[in-house]
C-alpha positions in Angstrom: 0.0 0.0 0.0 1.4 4.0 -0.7 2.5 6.2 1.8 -1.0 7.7 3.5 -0.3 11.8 3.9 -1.2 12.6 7.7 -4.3 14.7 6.2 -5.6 12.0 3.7 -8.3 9.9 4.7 -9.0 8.0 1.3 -13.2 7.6 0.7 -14.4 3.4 1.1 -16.2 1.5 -1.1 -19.4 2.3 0.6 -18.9 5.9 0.5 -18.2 6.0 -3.0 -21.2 3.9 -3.7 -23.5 6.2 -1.9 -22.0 9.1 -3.6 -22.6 7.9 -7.0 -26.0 6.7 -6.6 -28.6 7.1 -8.9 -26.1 9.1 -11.1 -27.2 7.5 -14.8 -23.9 6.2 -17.2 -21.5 7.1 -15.0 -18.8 5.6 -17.0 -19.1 8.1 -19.8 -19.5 11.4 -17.2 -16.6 13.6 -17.1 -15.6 13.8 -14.0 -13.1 15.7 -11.4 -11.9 14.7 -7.7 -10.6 17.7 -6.6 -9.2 16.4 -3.6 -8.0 13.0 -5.2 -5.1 11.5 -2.9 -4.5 8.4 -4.6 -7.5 7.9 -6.5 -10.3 5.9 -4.4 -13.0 7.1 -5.8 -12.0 7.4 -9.6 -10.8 3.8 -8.7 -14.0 2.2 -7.6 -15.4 4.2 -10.2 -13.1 2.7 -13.1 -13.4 -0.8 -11.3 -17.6 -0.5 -12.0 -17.9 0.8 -15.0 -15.2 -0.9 -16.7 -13.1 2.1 -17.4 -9.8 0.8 -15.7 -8.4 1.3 -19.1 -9.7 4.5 -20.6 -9.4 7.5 -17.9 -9.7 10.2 -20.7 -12.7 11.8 -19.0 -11.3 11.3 -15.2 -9.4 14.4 -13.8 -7.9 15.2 -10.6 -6.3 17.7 -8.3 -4.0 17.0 -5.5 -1.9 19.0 -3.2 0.5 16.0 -2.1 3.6 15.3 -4.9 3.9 12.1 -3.8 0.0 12.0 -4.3 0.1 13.0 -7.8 2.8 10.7 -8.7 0.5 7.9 -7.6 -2.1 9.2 -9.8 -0.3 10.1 -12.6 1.0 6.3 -12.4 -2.4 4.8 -12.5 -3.2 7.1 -15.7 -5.5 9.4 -14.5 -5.1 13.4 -15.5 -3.4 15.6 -12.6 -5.2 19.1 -14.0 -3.3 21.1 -11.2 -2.2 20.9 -7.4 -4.1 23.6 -4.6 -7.6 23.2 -5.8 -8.6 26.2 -3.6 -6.2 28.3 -6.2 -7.6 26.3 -9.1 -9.7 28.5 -11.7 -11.4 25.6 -13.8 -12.0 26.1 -17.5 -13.2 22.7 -18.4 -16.7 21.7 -18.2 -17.7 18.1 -15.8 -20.7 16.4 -15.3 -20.0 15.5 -11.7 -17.6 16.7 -9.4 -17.3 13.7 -6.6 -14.6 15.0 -3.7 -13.6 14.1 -0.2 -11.9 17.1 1.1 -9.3 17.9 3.9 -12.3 18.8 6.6 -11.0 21.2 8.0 -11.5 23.0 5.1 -14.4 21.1 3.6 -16.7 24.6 3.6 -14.0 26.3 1.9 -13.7 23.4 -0.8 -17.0 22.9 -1.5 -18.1 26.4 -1.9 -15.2 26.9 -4.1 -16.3 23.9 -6.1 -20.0 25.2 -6.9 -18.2 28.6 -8.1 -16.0 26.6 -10.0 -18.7 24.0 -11.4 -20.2 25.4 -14.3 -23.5 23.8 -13.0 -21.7 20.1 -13.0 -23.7 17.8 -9.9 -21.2 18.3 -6.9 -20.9 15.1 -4.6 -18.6 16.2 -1.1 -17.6 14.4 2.1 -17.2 17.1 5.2 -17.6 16.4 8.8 -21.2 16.3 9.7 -20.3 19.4 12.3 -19.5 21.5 9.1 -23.2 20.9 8.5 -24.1 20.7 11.8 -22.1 23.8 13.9 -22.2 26.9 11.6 -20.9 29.1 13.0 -18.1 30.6 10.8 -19.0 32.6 7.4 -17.8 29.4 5.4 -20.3 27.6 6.5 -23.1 29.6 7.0 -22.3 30.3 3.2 -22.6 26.6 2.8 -25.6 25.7 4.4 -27.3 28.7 2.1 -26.1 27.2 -0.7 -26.9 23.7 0.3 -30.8 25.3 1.4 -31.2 26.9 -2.2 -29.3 24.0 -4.5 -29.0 20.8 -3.1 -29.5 18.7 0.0 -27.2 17.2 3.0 -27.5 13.5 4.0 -26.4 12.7 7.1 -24.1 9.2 6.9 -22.7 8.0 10.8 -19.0 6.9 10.9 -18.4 6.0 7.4 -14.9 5.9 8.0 -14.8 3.9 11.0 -13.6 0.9 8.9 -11.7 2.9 6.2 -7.5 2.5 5.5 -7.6 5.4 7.8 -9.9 5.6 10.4 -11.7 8.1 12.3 -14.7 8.3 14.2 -15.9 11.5 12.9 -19.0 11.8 11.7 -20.1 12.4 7.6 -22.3 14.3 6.0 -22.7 13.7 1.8 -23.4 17.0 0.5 -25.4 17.2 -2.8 -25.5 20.5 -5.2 -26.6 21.6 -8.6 -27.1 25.0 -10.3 -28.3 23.7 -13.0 -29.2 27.5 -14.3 -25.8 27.6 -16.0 -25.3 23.7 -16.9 -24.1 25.5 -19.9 -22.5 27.9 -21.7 -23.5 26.7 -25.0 -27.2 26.9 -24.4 -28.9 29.9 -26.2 -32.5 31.1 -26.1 -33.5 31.8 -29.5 -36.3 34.6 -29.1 -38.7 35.6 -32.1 -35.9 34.3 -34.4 -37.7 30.4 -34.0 -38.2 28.7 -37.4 -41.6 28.7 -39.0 -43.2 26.1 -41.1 -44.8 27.8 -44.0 -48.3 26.0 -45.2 -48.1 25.8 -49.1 -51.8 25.9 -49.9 -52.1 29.3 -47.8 -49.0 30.3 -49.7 -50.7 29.6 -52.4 -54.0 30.8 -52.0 -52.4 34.2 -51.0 -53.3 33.6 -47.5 -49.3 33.8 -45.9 -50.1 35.9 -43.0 -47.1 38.7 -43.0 -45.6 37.7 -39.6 -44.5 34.4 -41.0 -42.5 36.7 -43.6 -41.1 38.7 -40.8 -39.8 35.5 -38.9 -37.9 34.4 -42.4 -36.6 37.6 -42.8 -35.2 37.4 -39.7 -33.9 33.9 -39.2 -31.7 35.0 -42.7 -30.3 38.0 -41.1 -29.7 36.5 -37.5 -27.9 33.2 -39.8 -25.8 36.3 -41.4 -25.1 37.9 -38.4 -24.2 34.4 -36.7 -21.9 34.0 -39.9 -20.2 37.3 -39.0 -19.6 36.4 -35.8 -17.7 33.3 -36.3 -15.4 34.5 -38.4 -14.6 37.3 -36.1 -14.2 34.8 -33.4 -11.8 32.7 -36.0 -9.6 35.6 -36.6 -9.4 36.2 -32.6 -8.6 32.4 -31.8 -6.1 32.7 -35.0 -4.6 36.1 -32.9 -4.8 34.4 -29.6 -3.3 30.8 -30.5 -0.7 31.9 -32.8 2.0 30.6 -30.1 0.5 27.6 -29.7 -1.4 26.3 -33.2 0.0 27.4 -36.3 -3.2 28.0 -38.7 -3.2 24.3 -40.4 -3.0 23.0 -37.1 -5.7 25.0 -35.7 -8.0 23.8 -38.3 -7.3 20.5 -38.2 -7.7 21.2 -34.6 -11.2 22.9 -34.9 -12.1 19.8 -37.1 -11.4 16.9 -34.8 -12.8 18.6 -31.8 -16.3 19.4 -34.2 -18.7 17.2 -32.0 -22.6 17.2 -31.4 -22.3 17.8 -28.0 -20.8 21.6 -27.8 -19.5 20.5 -23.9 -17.2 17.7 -25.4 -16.3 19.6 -28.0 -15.2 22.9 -25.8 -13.3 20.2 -23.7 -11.4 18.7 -26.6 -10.2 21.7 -27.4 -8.8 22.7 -24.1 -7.2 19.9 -24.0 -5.1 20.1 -27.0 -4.6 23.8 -26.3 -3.5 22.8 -23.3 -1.4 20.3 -24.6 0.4 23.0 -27.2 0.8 25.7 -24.7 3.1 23.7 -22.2 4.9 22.0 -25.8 5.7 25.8 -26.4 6.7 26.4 -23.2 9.1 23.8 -23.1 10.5 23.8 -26.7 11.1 28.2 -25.3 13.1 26.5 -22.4 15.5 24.8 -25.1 16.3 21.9 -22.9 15.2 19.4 -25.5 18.1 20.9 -27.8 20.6 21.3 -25.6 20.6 17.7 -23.5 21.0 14.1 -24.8 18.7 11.7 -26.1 18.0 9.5 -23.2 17.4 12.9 -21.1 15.8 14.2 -23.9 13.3 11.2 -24.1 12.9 11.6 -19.9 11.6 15.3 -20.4 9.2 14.2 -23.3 8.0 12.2 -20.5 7.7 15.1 -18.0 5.9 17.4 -20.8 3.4 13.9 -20.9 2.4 14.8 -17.6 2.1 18.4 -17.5 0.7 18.7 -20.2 -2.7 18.5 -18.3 -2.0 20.8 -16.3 -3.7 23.6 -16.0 -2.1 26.4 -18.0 -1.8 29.4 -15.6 1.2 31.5 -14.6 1.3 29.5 -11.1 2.0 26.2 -13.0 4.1 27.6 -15.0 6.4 29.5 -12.5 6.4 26.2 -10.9 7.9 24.3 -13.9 10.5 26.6 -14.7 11.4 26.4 -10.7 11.5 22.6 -11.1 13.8 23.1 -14.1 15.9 25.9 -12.6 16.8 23.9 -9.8 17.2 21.0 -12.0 19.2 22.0 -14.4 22.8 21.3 -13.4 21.6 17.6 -12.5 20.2 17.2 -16.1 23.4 18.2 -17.7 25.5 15.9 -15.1 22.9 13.0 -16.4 23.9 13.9 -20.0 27.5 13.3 -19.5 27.2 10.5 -17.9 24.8 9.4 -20.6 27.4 10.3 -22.8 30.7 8.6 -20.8 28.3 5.2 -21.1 27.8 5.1 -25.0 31.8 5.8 -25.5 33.2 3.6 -23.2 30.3 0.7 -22.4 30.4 -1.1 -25.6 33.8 0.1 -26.8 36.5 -1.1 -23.7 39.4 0.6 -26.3 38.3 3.3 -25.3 39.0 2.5 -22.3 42.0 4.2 -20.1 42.4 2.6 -17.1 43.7 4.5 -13.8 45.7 3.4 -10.4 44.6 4.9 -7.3 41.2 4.8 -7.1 39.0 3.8 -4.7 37.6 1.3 -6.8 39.3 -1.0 -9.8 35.9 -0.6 -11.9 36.6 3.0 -12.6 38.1 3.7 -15.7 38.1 7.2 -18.2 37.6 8.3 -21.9 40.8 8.0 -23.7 42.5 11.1 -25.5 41.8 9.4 -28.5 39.0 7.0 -29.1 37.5 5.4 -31.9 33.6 4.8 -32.8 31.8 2.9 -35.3 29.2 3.3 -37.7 29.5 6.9 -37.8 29.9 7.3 -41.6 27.1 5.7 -44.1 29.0 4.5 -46.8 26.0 2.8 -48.6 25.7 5.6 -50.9 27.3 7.8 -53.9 27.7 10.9 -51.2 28.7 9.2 -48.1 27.5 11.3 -44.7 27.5 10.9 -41.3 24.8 9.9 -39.4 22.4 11.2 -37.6 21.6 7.3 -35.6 22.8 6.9 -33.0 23.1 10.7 -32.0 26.2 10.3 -30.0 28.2 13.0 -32.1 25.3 15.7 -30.8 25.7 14.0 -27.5 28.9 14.1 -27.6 29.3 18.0 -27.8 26.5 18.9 -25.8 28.0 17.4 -22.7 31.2 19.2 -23.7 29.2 22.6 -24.2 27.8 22.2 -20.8 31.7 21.1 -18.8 33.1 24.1 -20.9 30.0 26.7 -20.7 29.7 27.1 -24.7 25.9 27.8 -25.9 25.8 24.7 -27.9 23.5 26.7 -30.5 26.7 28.7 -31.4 29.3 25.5 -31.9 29.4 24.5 -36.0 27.9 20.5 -35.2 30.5 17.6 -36.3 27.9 16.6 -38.9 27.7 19.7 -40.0 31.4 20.6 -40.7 31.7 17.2 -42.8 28.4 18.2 -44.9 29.7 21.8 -45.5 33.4 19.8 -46.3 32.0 17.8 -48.7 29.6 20.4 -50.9 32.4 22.7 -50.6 35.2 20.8 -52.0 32.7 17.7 -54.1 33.9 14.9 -52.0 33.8 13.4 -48.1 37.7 13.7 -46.6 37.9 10.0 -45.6 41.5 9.7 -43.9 41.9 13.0 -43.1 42.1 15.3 -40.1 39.3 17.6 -39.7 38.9 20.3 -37.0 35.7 20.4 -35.1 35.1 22.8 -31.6 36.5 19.6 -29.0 38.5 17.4 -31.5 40.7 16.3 -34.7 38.4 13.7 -36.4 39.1 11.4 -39.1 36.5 9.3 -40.8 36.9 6.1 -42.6 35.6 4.3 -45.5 34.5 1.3 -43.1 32.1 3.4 -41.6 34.5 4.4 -38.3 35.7 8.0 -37.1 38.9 8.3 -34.8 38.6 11.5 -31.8 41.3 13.2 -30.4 40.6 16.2 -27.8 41.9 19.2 -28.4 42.2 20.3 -24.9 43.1 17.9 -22.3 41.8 20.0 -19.3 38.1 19.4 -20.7 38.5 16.1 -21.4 39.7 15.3 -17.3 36.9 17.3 -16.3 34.8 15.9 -18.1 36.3 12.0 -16.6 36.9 13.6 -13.0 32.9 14.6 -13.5 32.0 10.8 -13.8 34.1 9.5 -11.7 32.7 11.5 -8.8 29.2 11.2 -9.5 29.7 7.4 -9.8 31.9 7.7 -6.5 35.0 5.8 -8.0 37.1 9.2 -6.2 36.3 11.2 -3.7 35.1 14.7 -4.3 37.1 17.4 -3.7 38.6 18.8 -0.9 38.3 22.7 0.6 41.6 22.5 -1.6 39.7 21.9 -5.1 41.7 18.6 -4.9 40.5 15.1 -5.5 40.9 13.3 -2.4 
């Protein structure tokens, strides 16, 4: 069983069950737990309706990190972390939530401003219900007087993975005013049916005309209106969408049901905004595959996040603090592919605390660099240890790697320059003297024998085969 936070007290069976009965098709509502923990009522819910493998419509909040890992592991969509800070722009059918209860007024009330008329389901301590006496929950019990109902439920938790004796109360509320936003009254503008024979008797009372008349300039005026709202979401997506993309966009998310269709586009806006956001950040460029392919994986999961300045100051924290691990990771990453699978490139060293340790050599060798298959042989671009390669050396030396010429670079510009690939030759690039061969090889040599230490003394340090260094800057 995961760690249980000190303020988590995950929802039963039998609470759950309560909660969602009587709600019709509940395995096709979207909904949102915005006090998820690790997921006990989405689970039951997944269990019942035989969603366990689709969780596109289940969303959650959590304030515990450990929390959202858990959730994010069993597949469901972490929208954002302090739900009392959340401002919600998607649109649920039911909100189900067990909040902390010592804020449960606070949660709840911010969940009906925040529902956009979805059916709200909440857990608080029947004193909540029961002892008004602060504004929170004399603001509650208004709400639950004018919108809903309270059911009072005994120790539901008596017998839950954490207990407490504390009485529930199920809270049920619905403002079912603005279910919508897509829902329009349409006034004197109503079709007409238009009886032939009176047409053609001559008998077309003149109202009838009127309506027509009008339903043609409302369509026109409707018609105007979406294209002026096509040129602002053009304006106001231009970051995100490029125009093809926003149509094809608009397209896909087209749907019969104007909710669904409003969500599906939020969530590939969504999706976009934080792919900008990271592809501004650069890291993607500047770090090796294998850390490359574990930030795809982070921008996965945020991109579901809400997209707000909060979540966004957050990420760039995250990376901030991050950064001089990701670039350690990427050497190492680097340190692996030339000396793992290649032991001449081995050089072994006395004197260290352990007989495994070993560095790069000051010249080293590394196949299938060269594609000789063809008429104009290149290098290539699989595997991508040659960008590897001098990323990690861009980091140890502090070179922006976007102003280094790339090795593959300088032997593409050799060869249209001069109408033929320099096998056997020595070729300058930023870090070495390279020579390619016509079996498909290229030999290294650093140019500068500091770098290459540091970058050895960096492995050996993280990997702990030498001590790191003393007040001295000395390895001990």
């Amino acid at each position: 069983m995961a760690f249980i936070p000190k303020s988590l007290y995950p929802t039963p069976d039998e609470g759950v069950i309560k909660m969602i009965t009587g709600i019709n098709n509940i395995g096709s509502l979207a909904i949102l737990d915005p006090s998820a923990g690790h997921g006990h009522i989405l689970d039951y819910i997944s269990r019942v309706s035989g969603r366990y493998n689709d969780k596109r419509n289940l969303y959650t909040i959590e304030i515990d990190a450990d929390c959202r890992a858990v959730l994010r592991e069993k597949g469901y969509s972490v929208i954002d972390e302090d739900f009392l800070l959340h401002h919600n722009h998607r649109f649920y059918d039911v909100i189900l939530m067990n909040p902390p209860w010592s804020e449960g007024a606070q949660h709840v009330i911010h969940a009906f401003e925040q529902s956009g008329g979805a059916l709200i389901k909440a857990y608080v301590n029947a004193e909540t219900i029961r002892n008004p006496f602060s504004s929170d929950r004399k603001r509650l019990a208004h709400l639950i007087e004018k919108y809903g109902s309270v059911e009072f439920c005994g120790q539901l938790f008596k017998d839950a993975d954490r207990v407490t004796y504390a009485e529930a109360a199920l809270i049920t509320l619905q403002d079912t005013s603005v279910k919508t936003a897509f829902r329009m009254p349409y006034d004197s503008v109503k079709p007409t049916n238009l009886d032939f024979e009176e047409f053609s008797a001559g008998l077309a009372p003149v109202d009838i005309f009127e309506s027509y008349e009008a339903q043609f300039n409302a369509a026109l005026a409707a018609y105007q209106e979406l294209l002026a709202a096509k040129r602002k979401l053009e304006f106001y997506t231009n970051s995100f969408l490029n125009d093809l993309r926003l149509d094809n966009t608009l397209k896909e998310c087209t749907s019969a049901n104007y909710d669904d269709s409003y969500n599906m586009f939020l969530t590939t806006l969504t999706k976009e905004a934080w792919a900008e956001l990271f592809r501004k950040t650069k890291l993607k460029n500047l770090t090796t595959g294998s850390v490359s392919r574990e930030i795809q994986a982070m921008q996965a999961s945020q991109g579901v996040m809400s997209f707000n300045r909060s979540n966004m100051e957050k990420l760039f924290e995250t990376l901030f603090l991050s950064r001089v691990g990701i670039m350690k990771q990427c050497v190492l990453d680097v340190f692996d592919q030339l000396t793992k699978y290649h032991a001449e490139n081995r050089e072994m060293v006395e004197g260290w605390k352990t007989n495994s340790g070993y560095k790069v050599a000051k010249k080293f060798i590394l196949p299938n660099i060269v594609e000789t298959g063809y008429s104009n042989p290149y290098l290539s671009y699989h595997p991508s240890i040659l960008s590897d390669l001098e990323k990690s050396l861009c980091f140890l030396s502090g070179i922006n790697y976007e102003t280094i010429t790339p090795i593959q670079d300088i032997y593409r510009n050799y060869s249209m320059n001069f109408g033929k690939f320099p096998y056997g030759q020595w070729i300058d690039s930023t870090f070495f003297e390279l020579k390619a061969f016509k079996k498909g090889s290229m030999h290294f040599k650093f140019h500068n024998e500091e770098l290459r230490e540091r970058f050895n003394m960096l492995v050996a340090t993280e990997r702990k085969w030498v001590a790191e260094k003393n007040k001295q800057g000395v390895y001990k």
